[in-house]
N, C-alpha and C positions, 0 to 999 in steps of 0.2 A: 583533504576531501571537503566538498561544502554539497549543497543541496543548493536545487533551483526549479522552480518552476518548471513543467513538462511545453514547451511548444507547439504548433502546428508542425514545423522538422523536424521532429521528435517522434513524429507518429509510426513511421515505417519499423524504427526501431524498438518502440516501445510494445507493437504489434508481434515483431520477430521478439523478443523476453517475452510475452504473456506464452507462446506457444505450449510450453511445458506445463501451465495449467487451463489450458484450454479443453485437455480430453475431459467429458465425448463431446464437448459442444463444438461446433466447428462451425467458421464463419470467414468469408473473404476480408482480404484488406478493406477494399470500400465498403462491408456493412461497418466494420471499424472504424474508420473513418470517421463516417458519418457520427459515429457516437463518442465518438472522441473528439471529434470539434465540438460537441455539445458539453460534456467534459470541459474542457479548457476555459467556458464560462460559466461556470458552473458557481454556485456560491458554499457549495454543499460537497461536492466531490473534486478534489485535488488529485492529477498525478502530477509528482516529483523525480530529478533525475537526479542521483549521486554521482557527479565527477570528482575527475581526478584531472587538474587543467583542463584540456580536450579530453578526455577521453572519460565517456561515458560506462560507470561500473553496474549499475544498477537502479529498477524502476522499482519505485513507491507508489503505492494509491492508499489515498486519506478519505475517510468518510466523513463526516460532520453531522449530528444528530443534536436532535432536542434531547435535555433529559430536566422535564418540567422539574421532578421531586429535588433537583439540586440548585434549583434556580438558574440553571448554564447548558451549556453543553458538554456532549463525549464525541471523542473521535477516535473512531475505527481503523485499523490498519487493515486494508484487506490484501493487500500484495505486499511484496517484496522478495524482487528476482533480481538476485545477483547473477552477472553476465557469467559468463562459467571461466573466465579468464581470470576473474578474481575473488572464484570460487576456493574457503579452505583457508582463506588469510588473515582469518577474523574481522574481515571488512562486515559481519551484520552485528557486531557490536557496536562498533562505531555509526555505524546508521542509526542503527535505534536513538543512541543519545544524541545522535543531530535532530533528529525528527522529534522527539520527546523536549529537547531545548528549543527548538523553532514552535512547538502547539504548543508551549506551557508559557508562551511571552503571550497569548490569549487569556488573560484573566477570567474569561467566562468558561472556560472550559475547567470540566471537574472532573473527568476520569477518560484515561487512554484506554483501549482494548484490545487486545488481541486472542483473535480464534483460530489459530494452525490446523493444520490437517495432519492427523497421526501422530505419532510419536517421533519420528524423527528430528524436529524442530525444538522441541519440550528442553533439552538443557539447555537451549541458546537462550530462549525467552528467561528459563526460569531463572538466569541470574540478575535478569534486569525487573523482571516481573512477579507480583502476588498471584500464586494459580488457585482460582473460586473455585468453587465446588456448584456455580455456576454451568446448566446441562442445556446446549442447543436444539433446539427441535428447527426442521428446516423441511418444506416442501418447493418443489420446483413446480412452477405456475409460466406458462405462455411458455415454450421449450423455444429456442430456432430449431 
């Protein structure tokens, strides 16, 4: 398995795996698009594709943030959607350490992150990850 870079021929794909966390927001392929070519130059936001030779298992998106108090940055994991075909096979352990070995060749970066949704995900993270005590507060601002 390696990781690489998300593409412009990536998008349809990467569009069909965001689906499952899409509810309620709902939006066409081309507003997609649109905001995923902007994405792909982005200096700040990364998506990644996990293969397996040809065949694509699973979409990553990386956030990139200041964090002035550490002199560096942090980077955010905000997705990761395994295809459902290689759902179950321990394939999001192995991603986490590719992804965690690819941001931490960054010397500037001083802390990964990750914020799951519910309790379902909680014992995948927590064998790789410290869980804060760390409390989100989150408003939704300009809805589509």
């Amino acid at each position: 398995m390696f990781l690489r870079k998300a593409e412009i021929k990536d998008c349809e794909w990467v569009y069909s795996m965001l689906e499952d966390l899409r509810f309620p927001v709902k939006y066409e392929l081309s507003q997609f698009k649109e905001y995923y070519e902007k994405c792909l130059t982005s200096e700040s936001f990364s998506f990644y594709i996990a293969c397996d030779f040809e065949d694509k298992m699973a979409v990553i998106s990386l956030n990139k943030f200041n964090m002035a108090r550490y002199l560096g940055y942090g980077v955010e994991m905000e997705e990761l959607v395994v295809h459902k075909d290689y759902r179950g096979k321990g394939l999001t352990y192995k991603i986490l350490d590719e992804v965690i070995k690819m941001v931490q060749k960054d010397k500037t970066v001083r802390k990964f992150v990750l914020k799951p949704n519910g309790d379902d995900s909680k014992h995948i993270f927590s064998k790789s990850f410290d869980l804060t005590d760390f409390v989100v507060f989150q408003k939704y601002l300009n809805k589509l």
